[in-house]
N, C-alpha and C positions, 0 to 999 in steps of 0.2 A: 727765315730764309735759310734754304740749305747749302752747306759745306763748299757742295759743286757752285752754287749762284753766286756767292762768297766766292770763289774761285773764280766767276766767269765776270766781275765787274770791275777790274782794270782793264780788261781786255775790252769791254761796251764802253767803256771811256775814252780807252785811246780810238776807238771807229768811230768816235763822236767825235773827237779831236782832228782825227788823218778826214774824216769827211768837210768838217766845214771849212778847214786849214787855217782855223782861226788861233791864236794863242789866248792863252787863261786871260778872263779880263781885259781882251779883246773888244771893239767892237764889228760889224762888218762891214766889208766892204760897200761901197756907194753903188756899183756898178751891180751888184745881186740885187735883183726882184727879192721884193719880202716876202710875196706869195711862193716862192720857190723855196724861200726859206722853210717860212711856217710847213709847206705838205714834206719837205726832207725831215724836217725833227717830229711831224708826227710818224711816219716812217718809221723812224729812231725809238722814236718812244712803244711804237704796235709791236715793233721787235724786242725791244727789252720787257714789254708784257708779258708776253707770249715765253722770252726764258725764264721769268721767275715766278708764271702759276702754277699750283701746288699740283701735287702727282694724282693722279685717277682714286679716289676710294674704292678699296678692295672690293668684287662683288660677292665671293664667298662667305665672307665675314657679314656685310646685309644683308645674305639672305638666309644663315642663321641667325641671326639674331629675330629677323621678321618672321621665320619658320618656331620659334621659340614663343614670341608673343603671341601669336594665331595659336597655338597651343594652349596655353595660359589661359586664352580667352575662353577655348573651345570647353576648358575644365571648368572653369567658375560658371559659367549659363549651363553645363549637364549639373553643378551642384544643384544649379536653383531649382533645374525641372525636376530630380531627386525628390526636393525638399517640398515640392508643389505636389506631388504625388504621393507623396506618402502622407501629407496631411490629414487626409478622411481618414485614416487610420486610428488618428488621435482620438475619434468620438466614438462610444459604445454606447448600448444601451443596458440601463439598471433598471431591475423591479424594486418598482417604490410599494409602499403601503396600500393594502389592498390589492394588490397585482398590476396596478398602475408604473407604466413603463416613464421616465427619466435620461436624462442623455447628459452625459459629465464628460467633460472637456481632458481629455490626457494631458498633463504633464510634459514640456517638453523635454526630448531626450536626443542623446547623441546615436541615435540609432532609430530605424524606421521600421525594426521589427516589433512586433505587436505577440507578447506570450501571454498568451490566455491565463489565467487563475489556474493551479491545476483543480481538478476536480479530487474531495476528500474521497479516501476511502470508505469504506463503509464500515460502521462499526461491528464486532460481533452480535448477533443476534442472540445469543445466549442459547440454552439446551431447546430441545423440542417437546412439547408437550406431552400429555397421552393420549391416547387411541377417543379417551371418555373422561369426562369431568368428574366420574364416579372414582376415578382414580386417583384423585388429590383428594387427601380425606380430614378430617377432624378442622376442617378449616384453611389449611394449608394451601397457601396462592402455589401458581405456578411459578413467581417470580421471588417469594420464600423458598421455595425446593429450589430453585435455579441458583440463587444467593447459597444455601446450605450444599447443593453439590461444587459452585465453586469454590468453599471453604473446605471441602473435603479433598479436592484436589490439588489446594497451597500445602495441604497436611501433609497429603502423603509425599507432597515435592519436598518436604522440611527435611523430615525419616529420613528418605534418600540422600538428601545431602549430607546429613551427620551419620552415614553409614559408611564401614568400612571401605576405602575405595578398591581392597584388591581381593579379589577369587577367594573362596566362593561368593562370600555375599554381594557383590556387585552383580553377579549372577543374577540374582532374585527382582533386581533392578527393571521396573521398565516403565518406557513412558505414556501416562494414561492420557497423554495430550488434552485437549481444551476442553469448555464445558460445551463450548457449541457445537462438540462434534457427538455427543451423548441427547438420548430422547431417554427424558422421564419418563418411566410407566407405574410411577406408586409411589405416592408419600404416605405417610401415616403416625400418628402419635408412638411411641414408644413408651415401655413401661420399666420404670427400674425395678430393680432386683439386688439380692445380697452379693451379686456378682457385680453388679455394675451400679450402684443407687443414681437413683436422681431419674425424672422421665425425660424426656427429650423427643427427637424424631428421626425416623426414618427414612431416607431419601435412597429410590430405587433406579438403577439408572443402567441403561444399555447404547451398545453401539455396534455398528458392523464391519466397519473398516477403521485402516486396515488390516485388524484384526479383531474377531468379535471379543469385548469385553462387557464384564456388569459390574456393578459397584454398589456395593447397599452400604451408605453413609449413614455415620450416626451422628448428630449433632444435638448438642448440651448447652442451655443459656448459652445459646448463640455462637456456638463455638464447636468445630469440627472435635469429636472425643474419638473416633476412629473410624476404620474405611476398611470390610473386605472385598476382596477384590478376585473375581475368577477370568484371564485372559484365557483365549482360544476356548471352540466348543467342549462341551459335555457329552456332546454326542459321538458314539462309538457307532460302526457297522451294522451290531446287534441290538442299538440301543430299541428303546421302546416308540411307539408315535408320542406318547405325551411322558415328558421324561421332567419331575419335579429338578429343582435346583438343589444341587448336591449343598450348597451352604447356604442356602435360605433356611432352615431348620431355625438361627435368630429371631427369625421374622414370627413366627406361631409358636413360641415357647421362652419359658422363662428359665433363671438358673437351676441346673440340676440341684443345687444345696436348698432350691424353695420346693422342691417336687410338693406337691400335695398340698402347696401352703402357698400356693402363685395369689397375685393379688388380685381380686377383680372387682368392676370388669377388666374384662383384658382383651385389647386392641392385637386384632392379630393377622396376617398376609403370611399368600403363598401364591408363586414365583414360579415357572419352567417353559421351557419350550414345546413348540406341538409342530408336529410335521403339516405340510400343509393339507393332506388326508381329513387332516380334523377338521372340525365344525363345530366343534361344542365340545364344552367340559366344563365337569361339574365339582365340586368343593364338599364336602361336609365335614364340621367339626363340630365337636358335642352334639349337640342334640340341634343343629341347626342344618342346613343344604344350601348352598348359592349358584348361582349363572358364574363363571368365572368370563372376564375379558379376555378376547384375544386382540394380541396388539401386535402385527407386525413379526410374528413366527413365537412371541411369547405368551403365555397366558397369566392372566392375574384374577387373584380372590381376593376379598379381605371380608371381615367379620369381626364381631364382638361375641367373646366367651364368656361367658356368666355363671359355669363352674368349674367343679376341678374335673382334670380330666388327665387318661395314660395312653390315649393311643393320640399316634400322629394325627391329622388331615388326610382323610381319604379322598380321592381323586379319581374320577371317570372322564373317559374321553367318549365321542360319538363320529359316526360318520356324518357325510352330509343327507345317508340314505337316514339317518337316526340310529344306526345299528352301534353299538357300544363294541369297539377297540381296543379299551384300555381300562385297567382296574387295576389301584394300586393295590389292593390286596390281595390279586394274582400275581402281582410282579415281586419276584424272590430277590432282586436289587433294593427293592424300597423300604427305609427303615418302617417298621408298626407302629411300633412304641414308643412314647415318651422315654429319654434318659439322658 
């Protein structure tokens, strides 16, 4: 009961009092109907009801609080449909054995996005072959020349690292990048010598971007023993249609200190580019003649020597008409002779 009701009931007492005109512990008079009585004190009593029922509940307040719970509700039934929907998401299909498809149950997660496996990249493929199988010689897989020019290229990244880092020799420096960016055009046995003992082989290798480079790696019981290396063309304005490789001379000869005394037989290659004019070119050393390969603007020969000999590999080029363009022994740039 409030403060004011507490305030308002001496005052319902004494109207209770001044109405019947009775005193406390009274009883009534004889001469009052009791029916007059009883309907005056229910009177009495409708009115003291009616002062002390309690005040209105606010409607702002219930209709936040209702506007709050309708919300509440509205959020839990959109979780469920969330959660109803995103479920086919959980089932994939897997290739079983044989190519037999399988379906595995996802995992539940706090989240209904579904991230694919990524897909691997793909491994390097390693160098590119040559032009002809006549190219890998003495036995030599593609995937031994491949293995031999990737060891020849950790080699020359070792050189470079334990090279001075400042001007000029950093200069000299450059990057032969991967092996899968180089095409094999020639492996072949190599032969030691008092220059360099031991046989081993020879891996030949070119590319064209981004910058043309070749590589003739040498490798020894399985091991990169050195790597020269010619970056950007050979080819000048004036050059010739078929222009041998200025440092292939390794490849058909042995050391100057064995001249006369080379070992045989002797496993021997030669290397150049042809303009694309040509069509043929031809090889002859000692007393033999070959078809050389053309592979991609290079040419390649190889042979076995079976004596001694002082002049270089002679070389002829042809058109496609067959008409001969090139002769190394007209051409006053090309070395003759063995030295």
């Amino acid at each position: 009961m409030s403060e004011d009701q507490r305030r308002q009931e001496p005052a319902d007492q004494g109207d209770f009092e001044e109405s019947t005109g009775l005193e406390p512990g009274a009883e009534p008079e004889g001469g009052r109907d009791e029916r007059d009585f009883e309907e005056q004190l229910r009177g009495l009593l409708a009115e003291d009801a009616y002062a002390i029922r309690p005040s209105p509940a606010p409607y702002p307040v219930i209709r936040r609080k209702g506007v709050v719970e309708r919300r509440r509700r509205v959020a839990a039934a959109g979780a469920v449909l969330v959660t109803l929907a995103a479920a086919p998401v959980g089932a994939y299909a897997l290739s079983g054995p044989g190519g037999a498809a399988r379906t595995a149950a996802a995992t539940p997660s706090v989240s209904a996005t579904y991230a694919p496996t990524p897909t691997p990249s793909p491994t390097p493929s390693g160098p590119a072959g040559p032009a002809t199988p006549g190219q890998l010689l003495d036995g030599i897989t593609l995937a031994q020349a491949a293995e031999g020019l990737e060891k020849c290229l950790a080699y020359d990244r070792g050189i470079a690292a334990n090279r001075d880092p400042s001007p000029p020799a950093r200069s000299f420096d450059s990057d032969l990048g991967t092996a899968d960016s180089y095409r094999i055009i020639l492996a072949l046995n190599s032969t030691g010598d008092s220059n360099s003992p031991g046989d081993g082989q020879y891996i030949v290798a070119v590319k064209e971007k981004p910058t043309e480079t070749r590589l003739i790696c040498h490798v020894k019981d399985g091991e990169a023993s050195g790597i020269n290396t010619s970056v950007g063309s050979d080819r000048q304005p004036d050059s010739p249609p078929v222009l041998a490789d200025i440092n292939g001379g390794k490849l058909f000869r042995q050391s100057a200190i064995d001249q006369g005394n080379w070992k045989l037989p002797f496993r021997w290659g030669v290397i150049g580019t042809v303009e694309p004019s040509v069509s043929r070119v031809t090889v002859s050393y000692g007393d033999a003649t070959g078809e050389a390969v053309l592979d991609h603007g290079w040419f390649v020969a190889a042979g076995v020597l079976e004596q001694q000999v002082t002049r270089t590999p002679r070389i002829r080029g042809y058109d496609a008409a067959g008409k001969q363009v090139y002769d190394s022994d007209q051409d006053p740039t090309y070395q003759k002779t063995i030295q």
